[in-house]
N, C-alpha and C positions, 0 to 999 in steps of 0.2 A: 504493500500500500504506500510504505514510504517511497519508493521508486517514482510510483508513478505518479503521486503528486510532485514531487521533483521532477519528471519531465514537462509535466501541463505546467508547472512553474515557467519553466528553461522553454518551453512552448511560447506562454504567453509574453515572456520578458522578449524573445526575441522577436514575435508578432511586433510589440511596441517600437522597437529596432526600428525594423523595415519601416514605418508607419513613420517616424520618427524623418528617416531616413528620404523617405518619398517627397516627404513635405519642403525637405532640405531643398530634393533636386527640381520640385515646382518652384519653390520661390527663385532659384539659378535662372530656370526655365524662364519665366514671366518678369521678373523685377531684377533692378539692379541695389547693391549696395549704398543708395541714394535715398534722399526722401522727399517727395513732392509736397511743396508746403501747400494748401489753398484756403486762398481767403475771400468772403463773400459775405455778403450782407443779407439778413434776413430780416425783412418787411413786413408788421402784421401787424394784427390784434384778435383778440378771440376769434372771432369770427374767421377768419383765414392771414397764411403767409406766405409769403414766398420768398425766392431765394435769387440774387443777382447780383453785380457787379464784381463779376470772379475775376482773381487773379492767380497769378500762381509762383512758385518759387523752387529751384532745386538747391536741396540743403546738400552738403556733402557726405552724407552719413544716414544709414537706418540703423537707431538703434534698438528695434524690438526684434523681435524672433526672427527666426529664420523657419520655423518649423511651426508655429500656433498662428495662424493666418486669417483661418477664420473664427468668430465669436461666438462662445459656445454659450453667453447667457443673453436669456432675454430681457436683456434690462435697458434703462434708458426711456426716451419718447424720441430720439431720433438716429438714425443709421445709417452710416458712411459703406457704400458696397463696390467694390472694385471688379468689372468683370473681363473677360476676353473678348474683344470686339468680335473675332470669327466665329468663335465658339458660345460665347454666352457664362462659359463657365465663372463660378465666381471662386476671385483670387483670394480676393481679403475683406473682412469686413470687421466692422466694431462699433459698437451703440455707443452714445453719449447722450447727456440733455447742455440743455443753455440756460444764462440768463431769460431768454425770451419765451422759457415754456415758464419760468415762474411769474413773466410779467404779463404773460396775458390773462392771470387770474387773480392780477389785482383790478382794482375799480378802477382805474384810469387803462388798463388794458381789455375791457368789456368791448371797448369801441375806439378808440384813440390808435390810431396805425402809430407805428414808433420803427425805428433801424436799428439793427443791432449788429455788432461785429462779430462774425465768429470765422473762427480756425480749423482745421483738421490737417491733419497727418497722416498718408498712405507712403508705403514703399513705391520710389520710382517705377513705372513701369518701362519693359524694353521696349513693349511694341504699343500699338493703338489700344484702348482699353474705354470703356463705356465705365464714367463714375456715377452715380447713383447717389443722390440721397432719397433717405426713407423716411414717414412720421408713421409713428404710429396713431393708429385712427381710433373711433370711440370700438370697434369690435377686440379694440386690443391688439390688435396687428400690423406689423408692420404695411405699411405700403407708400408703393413710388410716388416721390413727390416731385425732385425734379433729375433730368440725367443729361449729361452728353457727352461727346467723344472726345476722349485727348490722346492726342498723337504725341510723344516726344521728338519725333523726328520731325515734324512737320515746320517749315518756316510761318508758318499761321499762327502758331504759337507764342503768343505774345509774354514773357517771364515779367512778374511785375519789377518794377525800377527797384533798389535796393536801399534800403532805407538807407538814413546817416548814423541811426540809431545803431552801432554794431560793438560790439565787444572788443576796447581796442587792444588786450591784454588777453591770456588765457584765462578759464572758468578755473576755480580752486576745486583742487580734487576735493572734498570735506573727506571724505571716505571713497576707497578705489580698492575694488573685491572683483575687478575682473572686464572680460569681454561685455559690453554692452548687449550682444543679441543674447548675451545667457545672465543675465541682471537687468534689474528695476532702475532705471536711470532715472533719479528724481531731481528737479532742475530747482535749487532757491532762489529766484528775486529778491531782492531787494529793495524796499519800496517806502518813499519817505526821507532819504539818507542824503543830506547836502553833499557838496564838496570838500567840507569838512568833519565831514561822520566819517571816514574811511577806517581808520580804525577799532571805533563802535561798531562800523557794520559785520568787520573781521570776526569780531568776538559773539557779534550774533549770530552770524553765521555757525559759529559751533553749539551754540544753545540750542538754535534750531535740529540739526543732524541730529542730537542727544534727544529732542522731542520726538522728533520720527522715531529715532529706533528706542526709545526709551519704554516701550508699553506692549503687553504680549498682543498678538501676536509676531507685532515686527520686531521684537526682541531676538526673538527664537531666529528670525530670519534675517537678522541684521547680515548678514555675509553673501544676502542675495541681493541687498543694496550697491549701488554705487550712487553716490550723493556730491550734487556738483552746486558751487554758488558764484553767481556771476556779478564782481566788481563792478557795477556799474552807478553814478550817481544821479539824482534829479539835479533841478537850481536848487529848489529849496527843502530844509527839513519839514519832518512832519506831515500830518494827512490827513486833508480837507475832511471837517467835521461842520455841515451845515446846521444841527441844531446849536453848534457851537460860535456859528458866524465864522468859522474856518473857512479859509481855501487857501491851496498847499498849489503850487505849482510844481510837482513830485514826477517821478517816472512814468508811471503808466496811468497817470489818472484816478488811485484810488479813492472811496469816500465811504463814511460813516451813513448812515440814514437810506442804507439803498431803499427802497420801495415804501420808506416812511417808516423803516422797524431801524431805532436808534441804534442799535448796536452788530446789523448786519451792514458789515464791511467787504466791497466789492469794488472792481473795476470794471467799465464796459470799452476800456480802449484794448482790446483782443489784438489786434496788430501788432500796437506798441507792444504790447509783453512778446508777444512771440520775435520780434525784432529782437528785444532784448537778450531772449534764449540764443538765437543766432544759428549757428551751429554745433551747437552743444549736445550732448546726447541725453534726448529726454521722452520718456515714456508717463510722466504723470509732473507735476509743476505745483511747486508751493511758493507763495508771495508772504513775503518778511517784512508786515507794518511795523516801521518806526514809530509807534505810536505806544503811551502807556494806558489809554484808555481801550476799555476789555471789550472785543469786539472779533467779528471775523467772519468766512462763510466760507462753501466750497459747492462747489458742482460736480457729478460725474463723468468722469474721462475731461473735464475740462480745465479746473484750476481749485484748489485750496486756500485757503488765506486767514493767517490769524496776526492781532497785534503781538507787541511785547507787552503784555499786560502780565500779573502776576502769575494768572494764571494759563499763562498759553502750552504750559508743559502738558497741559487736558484737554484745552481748547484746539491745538493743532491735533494731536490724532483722533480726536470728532470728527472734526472736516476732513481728515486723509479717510474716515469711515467712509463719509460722504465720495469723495473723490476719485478716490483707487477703489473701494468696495460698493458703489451704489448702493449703499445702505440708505434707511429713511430714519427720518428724526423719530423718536417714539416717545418724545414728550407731547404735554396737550400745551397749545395755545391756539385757543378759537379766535383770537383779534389779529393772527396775521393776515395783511391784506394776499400773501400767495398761499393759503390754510384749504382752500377747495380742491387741491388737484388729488384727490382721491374722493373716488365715489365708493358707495356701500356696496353695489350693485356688482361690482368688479373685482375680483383680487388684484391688490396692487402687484409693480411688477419688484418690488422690492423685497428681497428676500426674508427680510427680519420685523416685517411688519405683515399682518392678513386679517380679512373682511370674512372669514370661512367660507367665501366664497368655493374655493379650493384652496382648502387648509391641506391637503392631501400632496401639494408641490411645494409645501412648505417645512416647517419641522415638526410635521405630526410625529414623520417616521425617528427621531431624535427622544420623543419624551419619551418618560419613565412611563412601564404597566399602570394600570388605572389612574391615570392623571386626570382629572374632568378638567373637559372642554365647554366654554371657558373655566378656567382655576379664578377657584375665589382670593382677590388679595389678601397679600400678609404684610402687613403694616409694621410687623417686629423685624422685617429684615433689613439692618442697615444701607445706609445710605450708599455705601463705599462695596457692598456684596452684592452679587449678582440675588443670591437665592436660587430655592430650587428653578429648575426648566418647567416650564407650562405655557398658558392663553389667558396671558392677563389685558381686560381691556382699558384700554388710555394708550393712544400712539396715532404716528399721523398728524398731532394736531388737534385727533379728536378726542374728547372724555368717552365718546361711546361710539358703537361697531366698529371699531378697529383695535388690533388683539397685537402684544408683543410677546418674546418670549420668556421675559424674565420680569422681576422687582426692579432692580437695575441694573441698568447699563450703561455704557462709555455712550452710545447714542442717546440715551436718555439724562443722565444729570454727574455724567463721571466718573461711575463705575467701570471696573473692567469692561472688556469687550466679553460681551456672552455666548456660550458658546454656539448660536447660530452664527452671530458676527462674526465672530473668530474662523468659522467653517468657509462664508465666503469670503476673507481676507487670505484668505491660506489659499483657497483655489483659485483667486484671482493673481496673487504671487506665484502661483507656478506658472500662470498664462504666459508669462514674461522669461522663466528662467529654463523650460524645457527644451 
């Protein structure tokens, strides 16, 4: 018996091989060691958006896999899909959301059309290739929203002009664990920092790294990071806080008060920050406010951001929840103007939050034997403990029909990462390293 689960072992491991292996010689096949930057504006408001004024840019470097190409979770509300112009086949793809899905559910996004910058990152392509973006629609699904062809050989091909914004020095290793297509390449900003913070910004710099990998799961995984911080300064210190009658003439634009919630801290100049990165090897992006007032926010697959406030040692890996994990906040606050983008009716596509819609693609399969659905709370479990695993409701935003999996968590008010969170942070980090 021992034999032969050692061969279906030595079986399956070398299946992966091959598998491993195939992916290698498709990505050779279709893309080069390159990265196609593009940048485009998306136009809307509830009601509908759209997507135009593309440009584009070849960065000199891909630094994600060579072999995880396509997106194995369905998470997100929009989706970058790279396909073969002859074939159809799709090369790579990868979900993300924006600023602009949480601003059309505020009140001034009902109706008000508004522009928003946004970024993406695919592997150069060798030959002609059909880009694709995706929204997903109210059935939950993906679908084509807008596509068209890019030749890189083509002289039609217009490369956008090159910013002035460019790194005029190298990016600081912070930590350097290896080849980029087999690591997490996380890029710091710097944001808020004069022409005399340079040394401040040095020292933040390391604080930052020590946040990232300071909290399990990325503890454990710290050696799958490589973490890079790019010297670069604004004119001026500090970051525009309008209820404060601030404005900072800073790096990339950040500000306190985004959608009217004081203490969400965001940027909407998407260019400038990825100018900034330049050609740096980056798979996921944290922005470093100069600022001591506690504040921050992060989007998935798109950017992170927390102040220097006391507490950013807790503050930044929330938002890296948020940003490398797609996780959902699971505290309640019904007075956020962006607090509707989850309906009862639906399972959200967030893994650590569910409406029982289909509790069953979530962590049913994780709880303990007879756990009731929903588990009554337990109000003795401290603030800083998860507590047992179960379906407690309050998350989302909402006091009711929506269910998380713990008392607390790092999403919820601090606590460690629980272990649903922890599961998709773990298999979101292998995305990048196998």
């Amino acid at each position: 018996m021992k034999k032969k689960i050692a061969i279906v072992l030595l079986i399956s491991t070398l299946g992966c091989c091959f598998e491993l292996q195939a992916q290698n010689v498709r990505f050779k096949q279709y893309f080069t060691d390159a990265t196609l930057r593009i940048d485009y504006l998306r136009v809307g408001n509830r009601q509908h958006d759209t997507i135009g004024s593309l440009s584009h840019e070849r960065l000199s470097l891909w630094a994600g896999s060579l072999t995880q190409l396509l997106d194995p979770f369905d998470n997100g509300d929009y989706r970058i899909v790279v396909r073969d112009a002859k074939s159809g086949r799709e090369l790579y793809s990868r979900g993300y959301n924006t600023l602009f899905r949480e601003y059309r559910d505020t009140p001034q996004g009902a109706d008000s059309v508004a522009a928003f910058e946004e970024v993406v990152r695919v592997p150069w392509p060798r030959r002609t290739v059909e880009i694709c973006f995706q929204k997903r629609g109210g059935d939950q699904r993906m679908h084509s929203q807008f596509s068209y062809r890019f030749d890189p050989d083509s002289a039609m091909v217009q490369l956008r002009r090159k910013s002035s914004l460019r790194i005029a020095t190298e990016p600081e290793r912070l930590q350097y664990k290896g080849n980029p297509h087999k690591k997490i390449d996380v890029v710091i900003v710097p944001e808020g920092y004069g022409p005399a913070d340079s040394l401040k910004m040095r020292r933040d710099f390391r604080s930052f790294c020590d946040y990232l990998l300071g909290q399990e799961p990325f503890r454990s995984r710290r050696d799958d990071f490589n973490v890079w911080g790019v010297p670069l300064s604004g004119q001026e210190s500090g970051i525009t806080d309008p209820g404060k009658g601030i404005e900072v003439n800073s790096l990339v634009g950040a500000s306190y008060n985004t959608f009217g919630a004081d203490r969400y801290l965001m940027t909407m100049r998407l260019f400038r920050l990825h100018d900034a990165i330049g050609n740096t090897p980056c798979d996921h992006i944290i922005i470093m406010a100069n600022s001591s007032t506690y504040g921050g926010g992060a989007i998935y697959n798109f950017y992170a951001m927390s102040s220097l406030n006391e507490m950013a040692f807790m503050v930044l890996p929330h938002e890296l929840g948020h940003s490398i994990g797609g996780l959902a906040d699971e505290y309640v606050d019904e007075d956020l103007s962006y607090g509707d983008m989850h309906t009862m009716e639906q399972e959200p596509v967030e893994p650590n939050i569910t409406t029982l819609v289909d509790f069953g693609a979530k962590w049913q399969s994780m709880l303990p034997a007879g756990t009731p659905v929903p588990t009554p709370a337990d109000e003795t479990v401290p603030r800083n403990q998860n507590g047992p695993l179960g379906v407690y409701e309050g998350a989302g935003y909402h006091a009711k029909g929506i269910y998380r999996p713990v008392m607390h968590c790092m999403m919820r008010d601090y606590a460690p990462f629980c272990p649903v969170c922890s599961r998709r942070l773990n298999e979101v980090f292998d995305l990048y390293v196998r």
